[in-house]
C-alpha positions as protocol buffer text, in pm:
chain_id: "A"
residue {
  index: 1
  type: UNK
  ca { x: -1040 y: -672 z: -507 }
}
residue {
  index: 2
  type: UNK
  ca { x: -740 y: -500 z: -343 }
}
residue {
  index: 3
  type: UNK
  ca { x: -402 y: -675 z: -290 }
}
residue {
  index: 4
  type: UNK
  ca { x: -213 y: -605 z: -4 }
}
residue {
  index: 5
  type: UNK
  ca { x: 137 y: -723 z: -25 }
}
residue {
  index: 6
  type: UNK
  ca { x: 305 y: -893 z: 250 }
}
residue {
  index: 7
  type: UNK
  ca { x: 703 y: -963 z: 239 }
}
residue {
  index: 8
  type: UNK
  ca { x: 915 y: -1061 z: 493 }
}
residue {
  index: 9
  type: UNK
  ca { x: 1028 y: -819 z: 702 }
}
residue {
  index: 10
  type: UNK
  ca { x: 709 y: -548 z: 632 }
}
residue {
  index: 11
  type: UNK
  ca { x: 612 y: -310 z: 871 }
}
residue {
  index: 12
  type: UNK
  ca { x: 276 y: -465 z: 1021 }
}
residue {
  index: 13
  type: UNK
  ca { x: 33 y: -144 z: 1092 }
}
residue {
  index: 14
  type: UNK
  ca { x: 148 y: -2 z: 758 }
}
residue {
  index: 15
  type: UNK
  ca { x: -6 y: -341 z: 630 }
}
residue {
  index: 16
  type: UNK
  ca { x: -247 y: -443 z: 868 }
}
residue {
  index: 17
  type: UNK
  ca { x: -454 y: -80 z: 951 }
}
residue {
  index: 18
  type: UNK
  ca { x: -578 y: -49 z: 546 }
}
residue {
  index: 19
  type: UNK
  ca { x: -690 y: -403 z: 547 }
}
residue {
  index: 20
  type: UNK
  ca { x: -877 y: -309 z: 885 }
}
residue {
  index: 21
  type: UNK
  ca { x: -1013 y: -2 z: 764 }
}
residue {
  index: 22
  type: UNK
  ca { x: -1082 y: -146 z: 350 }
}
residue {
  index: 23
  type: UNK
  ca { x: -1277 y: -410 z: 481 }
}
residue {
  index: 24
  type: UNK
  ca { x: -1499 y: -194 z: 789 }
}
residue {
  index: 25
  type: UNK
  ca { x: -1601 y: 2 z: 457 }
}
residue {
  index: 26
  type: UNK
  ca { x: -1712 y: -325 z: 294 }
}
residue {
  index: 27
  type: UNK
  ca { x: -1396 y: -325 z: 26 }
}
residue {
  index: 28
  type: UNK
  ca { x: -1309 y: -698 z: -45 }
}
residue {
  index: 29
  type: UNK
  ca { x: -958 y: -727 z: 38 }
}
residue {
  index: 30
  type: UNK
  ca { x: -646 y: -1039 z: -4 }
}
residue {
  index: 31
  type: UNK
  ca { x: -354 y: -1005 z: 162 }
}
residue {
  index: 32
  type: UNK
  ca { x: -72 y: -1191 z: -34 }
}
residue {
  index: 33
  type: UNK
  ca { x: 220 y: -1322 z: 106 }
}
residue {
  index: 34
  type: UNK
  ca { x: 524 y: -1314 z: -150 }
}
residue {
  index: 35
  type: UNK
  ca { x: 691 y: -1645 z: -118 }
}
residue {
  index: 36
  type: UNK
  ca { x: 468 y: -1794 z: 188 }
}
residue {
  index: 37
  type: UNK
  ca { x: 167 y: -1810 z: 354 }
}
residue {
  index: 38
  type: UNK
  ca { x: 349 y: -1718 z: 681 }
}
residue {
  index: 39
  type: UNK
  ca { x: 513 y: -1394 z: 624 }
}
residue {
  index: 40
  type: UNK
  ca { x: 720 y: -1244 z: 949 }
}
residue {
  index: 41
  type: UNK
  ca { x: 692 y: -881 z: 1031 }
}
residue {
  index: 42
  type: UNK
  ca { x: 956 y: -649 z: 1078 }
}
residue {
  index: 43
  type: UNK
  ca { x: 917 y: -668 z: 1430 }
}
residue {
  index: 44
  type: UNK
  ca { x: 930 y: -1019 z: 1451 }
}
residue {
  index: 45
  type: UNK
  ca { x: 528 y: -1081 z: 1474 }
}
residue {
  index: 46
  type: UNK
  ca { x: 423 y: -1359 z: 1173 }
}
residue {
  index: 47
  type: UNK
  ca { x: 117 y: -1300 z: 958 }
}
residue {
  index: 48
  type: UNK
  ca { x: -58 y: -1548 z: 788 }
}
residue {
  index: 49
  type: UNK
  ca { x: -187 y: -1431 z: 418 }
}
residue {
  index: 50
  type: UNK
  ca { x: -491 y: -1538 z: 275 }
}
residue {
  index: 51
  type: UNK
  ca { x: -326 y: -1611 z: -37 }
}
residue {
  index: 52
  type: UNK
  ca { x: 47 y: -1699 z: -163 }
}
residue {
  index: 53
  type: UNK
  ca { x: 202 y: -1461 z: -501 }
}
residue {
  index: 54
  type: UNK
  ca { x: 210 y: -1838 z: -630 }
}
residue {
  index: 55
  type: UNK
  ca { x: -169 y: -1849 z: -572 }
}
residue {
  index: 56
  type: UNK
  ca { x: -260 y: -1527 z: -738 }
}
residue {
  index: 57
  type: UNK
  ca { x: -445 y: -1594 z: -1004 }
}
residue {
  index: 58
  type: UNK
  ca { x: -435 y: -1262 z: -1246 }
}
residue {
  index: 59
  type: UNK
  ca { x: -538 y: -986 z: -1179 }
}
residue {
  index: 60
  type: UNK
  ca { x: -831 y: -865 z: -1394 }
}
residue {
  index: 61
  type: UNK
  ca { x: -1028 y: -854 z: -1081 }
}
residue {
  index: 62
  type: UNK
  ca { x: -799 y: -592 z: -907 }
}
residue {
  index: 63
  type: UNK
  ca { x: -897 y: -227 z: -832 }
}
residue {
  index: 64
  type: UNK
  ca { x: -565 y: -186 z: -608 }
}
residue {
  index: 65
  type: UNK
  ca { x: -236 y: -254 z: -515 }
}
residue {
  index: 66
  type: UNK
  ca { x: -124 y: -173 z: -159 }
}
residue {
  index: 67
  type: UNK
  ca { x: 255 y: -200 z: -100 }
}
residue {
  index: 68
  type: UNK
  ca { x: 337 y: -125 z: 299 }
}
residue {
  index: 69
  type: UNK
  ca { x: 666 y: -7 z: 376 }
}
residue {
  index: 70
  type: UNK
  ca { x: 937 y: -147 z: 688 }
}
residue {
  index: 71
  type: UNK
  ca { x: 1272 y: -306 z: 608 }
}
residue {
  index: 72
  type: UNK
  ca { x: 1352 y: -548 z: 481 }
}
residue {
  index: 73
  type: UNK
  ca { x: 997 y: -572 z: 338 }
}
residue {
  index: 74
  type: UNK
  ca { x: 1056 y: -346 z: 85 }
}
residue {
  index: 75
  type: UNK
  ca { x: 1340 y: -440 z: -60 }
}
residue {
  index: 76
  type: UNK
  ca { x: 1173 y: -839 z: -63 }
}
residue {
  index: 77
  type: UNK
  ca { x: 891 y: -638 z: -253 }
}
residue {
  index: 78
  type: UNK
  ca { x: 1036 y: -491 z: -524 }
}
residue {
  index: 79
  type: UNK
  ca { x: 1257 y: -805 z: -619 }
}
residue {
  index: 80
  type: UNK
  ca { x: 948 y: -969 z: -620 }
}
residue {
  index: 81
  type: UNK
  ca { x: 806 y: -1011 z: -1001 }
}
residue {
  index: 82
  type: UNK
  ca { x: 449 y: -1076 z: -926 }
}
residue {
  index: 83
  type: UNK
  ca { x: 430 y: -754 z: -682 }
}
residue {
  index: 84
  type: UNK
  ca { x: 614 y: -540 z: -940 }
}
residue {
  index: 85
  type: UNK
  ca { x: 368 y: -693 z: -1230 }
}
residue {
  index: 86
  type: UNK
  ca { x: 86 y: -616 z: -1037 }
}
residue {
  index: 87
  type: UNK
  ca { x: 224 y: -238 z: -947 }
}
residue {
  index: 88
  type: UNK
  ca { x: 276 y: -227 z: -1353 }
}
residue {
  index: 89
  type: UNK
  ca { x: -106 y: -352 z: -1420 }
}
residue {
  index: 90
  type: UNK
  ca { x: -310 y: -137 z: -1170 }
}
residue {
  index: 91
  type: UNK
  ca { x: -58 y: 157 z: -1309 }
}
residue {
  index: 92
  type: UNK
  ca { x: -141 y: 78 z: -1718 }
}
residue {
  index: 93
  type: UNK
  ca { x: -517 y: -10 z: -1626 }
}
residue {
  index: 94
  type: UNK
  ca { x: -544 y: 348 z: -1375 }
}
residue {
  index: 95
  type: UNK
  ca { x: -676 y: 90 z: -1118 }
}
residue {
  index: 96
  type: UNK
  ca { x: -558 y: 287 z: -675 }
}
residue {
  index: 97
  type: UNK
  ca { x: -153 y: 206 z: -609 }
}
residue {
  index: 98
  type: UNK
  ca { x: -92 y: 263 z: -227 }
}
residue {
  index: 99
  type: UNK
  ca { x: 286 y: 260 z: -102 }
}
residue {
  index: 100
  type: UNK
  ca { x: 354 y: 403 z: 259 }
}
residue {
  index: 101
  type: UNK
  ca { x: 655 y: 483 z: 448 }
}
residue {
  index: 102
  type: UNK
  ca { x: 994 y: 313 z: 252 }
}
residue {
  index: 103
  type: UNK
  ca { x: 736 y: 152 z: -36 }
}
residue {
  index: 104
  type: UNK
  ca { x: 684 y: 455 z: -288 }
}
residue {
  index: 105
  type: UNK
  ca { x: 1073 y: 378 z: -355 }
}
residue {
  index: 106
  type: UNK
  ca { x: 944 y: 79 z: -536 }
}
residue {
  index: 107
  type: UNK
  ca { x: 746 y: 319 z: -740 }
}
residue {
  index: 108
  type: UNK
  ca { x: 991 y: 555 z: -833 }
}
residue {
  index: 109
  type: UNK
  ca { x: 1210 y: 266 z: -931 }
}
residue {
  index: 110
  type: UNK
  ca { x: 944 y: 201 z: -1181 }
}
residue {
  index: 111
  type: UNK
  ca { x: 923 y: 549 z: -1296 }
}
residue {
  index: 112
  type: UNK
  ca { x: 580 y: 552 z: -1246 }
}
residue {
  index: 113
  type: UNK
  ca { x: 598 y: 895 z: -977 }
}
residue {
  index: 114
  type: UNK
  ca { x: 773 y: 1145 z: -1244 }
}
residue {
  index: 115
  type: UNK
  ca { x: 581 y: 1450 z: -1217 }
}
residue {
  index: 116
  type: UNK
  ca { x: 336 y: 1310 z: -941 }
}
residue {
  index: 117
  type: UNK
  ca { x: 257 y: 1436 z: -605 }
}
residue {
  index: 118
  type: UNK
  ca { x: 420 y: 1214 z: -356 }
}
residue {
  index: 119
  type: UNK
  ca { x: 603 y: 1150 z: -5 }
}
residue {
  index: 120
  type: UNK
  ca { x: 765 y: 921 z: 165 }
}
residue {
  index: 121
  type: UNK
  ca { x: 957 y: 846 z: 475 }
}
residue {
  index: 122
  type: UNK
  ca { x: 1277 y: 1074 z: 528 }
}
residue {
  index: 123
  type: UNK
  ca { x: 1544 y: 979 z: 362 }
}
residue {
  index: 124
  type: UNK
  ca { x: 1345 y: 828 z: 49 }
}
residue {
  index: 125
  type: UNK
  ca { x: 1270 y: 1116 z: -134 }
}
residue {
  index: 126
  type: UNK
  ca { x: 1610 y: 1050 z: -339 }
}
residue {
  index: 127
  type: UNK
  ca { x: 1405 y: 720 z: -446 }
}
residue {
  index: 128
  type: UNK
  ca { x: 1128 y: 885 z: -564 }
}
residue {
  index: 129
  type: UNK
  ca { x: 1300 y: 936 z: -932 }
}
residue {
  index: 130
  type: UNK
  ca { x: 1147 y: 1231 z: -1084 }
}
residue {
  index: 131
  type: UNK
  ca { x: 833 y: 1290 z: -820 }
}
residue {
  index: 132
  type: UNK
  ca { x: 697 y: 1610 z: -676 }
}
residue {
  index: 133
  type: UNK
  ca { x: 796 y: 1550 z: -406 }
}
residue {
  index: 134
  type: UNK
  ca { x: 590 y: 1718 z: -44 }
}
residue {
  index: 135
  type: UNK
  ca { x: 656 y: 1655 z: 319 }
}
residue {
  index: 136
  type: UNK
  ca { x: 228 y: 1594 z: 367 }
}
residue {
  index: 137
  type: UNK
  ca { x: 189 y: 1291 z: 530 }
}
residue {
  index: 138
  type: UNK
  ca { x: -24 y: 1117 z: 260 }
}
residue {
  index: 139
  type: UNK
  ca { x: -7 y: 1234 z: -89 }
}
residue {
  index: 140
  type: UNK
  ca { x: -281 y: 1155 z: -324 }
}
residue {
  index: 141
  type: UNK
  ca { x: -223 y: 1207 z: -695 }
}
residue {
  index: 142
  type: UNK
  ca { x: -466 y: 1065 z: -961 }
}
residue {
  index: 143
  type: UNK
  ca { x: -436 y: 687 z: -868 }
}
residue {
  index: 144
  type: UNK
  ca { x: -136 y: 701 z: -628 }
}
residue {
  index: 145
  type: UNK
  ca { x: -172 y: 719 z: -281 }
}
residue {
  index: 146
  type: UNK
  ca { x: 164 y: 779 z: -125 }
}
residue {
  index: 147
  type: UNK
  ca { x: 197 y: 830 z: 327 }
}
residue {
  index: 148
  type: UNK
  ca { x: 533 y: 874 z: 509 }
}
residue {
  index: 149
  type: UNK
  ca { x: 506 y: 604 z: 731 }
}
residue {
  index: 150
  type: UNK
  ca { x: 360 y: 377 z: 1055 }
}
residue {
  index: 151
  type: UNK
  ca { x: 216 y: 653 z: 1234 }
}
residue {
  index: 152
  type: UNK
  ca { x: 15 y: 805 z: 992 }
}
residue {
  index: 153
  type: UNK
  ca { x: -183 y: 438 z: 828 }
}
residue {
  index: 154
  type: UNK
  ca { x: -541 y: 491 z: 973 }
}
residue {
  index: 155
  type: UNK
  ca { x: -497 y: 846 z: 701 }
}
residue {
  index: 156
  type: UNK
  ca { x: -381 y: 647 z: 444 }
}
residue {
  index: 157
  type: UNK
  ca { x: -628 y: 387 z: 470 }
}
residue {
  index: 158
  type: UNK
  ca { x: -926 y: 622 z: 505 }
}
residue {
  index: 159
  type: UNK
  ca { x: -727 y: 820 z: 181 }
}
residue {
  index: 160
  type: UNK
  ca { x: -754 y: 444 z: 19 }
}
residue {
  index: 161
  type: UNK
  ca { x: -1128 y: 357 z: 100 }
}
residue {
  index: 162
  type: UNK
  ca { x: -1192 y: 763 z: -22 }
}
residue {
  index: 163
  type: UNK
  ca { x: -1110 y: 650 z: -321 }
}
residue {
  index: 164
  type: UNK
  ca { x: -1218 y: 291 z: -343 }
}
residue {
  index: 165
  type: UNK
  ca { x: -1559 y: 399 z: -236 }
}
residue {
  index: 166
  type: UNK
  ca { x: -1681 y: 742 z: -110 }
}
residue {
  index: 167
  type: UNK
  ca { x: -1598 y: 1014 z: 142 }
}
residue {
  index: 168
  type: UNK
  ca { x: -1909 y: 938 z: 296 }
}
residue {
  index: 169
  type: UNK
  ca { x: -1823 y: 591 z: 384 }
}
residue {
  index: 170
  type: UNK
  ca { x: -1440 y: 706 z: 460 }
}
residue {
  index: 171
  type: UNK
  ca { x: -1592 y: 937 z: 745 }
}
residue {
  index: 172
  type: UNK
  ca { x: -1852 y: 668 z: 899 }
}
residue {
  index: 173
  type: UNK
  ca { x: -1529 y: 434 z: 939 }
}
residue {
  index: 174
  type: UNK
  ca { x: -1343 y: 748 z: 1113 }
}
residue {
  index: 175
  type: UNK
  ca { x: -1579 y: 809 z: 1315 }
}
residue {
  index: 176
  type: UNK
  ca { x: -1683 y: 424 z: 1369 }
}
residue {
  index: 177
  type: UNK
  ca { x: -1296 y: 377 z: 1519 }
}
residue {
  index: 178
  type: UNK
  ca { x: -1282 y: 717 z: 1750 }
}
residue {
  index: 179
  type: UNK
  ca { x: -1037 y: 867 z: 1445 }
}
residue {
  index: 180
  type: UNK
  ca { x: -945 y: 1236 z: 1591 }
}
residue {
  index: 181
  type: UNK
  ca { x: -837 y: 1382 z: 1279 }
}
């Protein structure tokens, strides 16, 4: 199972295009609102998870954590104890953690990106804390999965579903949704 993490005020493709893509490659996938079922989008657009943090029952079923970025929605993440459990758990159990855009700042509050590939958008690469960081618009190192931001979460998710399942299945879904790249 993968966890997507909504909070209010996160950016929606960030969120929204790696459930998309996850589930086109057949990856079972939750979205989970922290502190509602209803969670509104940056841009003002509300989202209705499939399951509440209060609802989230463990987590010995996950094989990822997805944190999208967009403000305040980051910031609502990473005071949030059940998202920041569940970044620690997939981290100590090597299970995929995916931040994009403002969200690998959660991770490098947690110390969890010293010495690790990653990016972010501009500006947080001071919040990285210890992370190599590169200006590549996703970053994969061992189970972290780091993208700069809105414009670049079809790579990220296809990065994500790589990983959860095969490149083979990765390119069928790019080429299934007209995917340039």
């Amino acid at each position: 199972m993968v966890y997507v993490f909504l909070a209010e005020g996160f950016e929606e493709i960030e969120a929204l295009t790696p459930v998309d893509i996850l589930r086109r490659g057949k990856v079972e996938v939750k979205t989970v609102g922290v502190g509602g079922k209803i969670i509104t989008s940056s841009h003002g657009i509300p989202v209705t998870a499939d399951i509440t943090t209060d609802e989230l029952s463990g987590l010995s079923n996950a094989e990822a954590v997805v944190l999208p970025g967009g403000m305040p929605g980051t910031l609502n993440l990473e005071k949030n104890e059940t998202v920041i459990n569940a970044v620690k758990y997939c981290y100590d159990n090597n299970k995929l953690i995916g931040a994009i855009c403002a969200a690998p700042s959660v991770l490098g509050h947690l110390g969890i990106l010293k010495g690790k590939r990653a990016t972010a958008f501009p500006g947080f690469d001071k919040e990285l804390d210890g992370a190599d960081f590169h200006n590549d618009y996703v970053a994969h190192d061992g189970m972290i999965i780091t993208a700069r931001g809105m414009g670049v979460s079809v790579d990220f998710a296809l990065e994500l579903l790589t990983v959860l399942k095969d490149g083979e299945t990765a390119d069928r879904v790019k080429n299934s949704i007209q995917c340039r790249a």
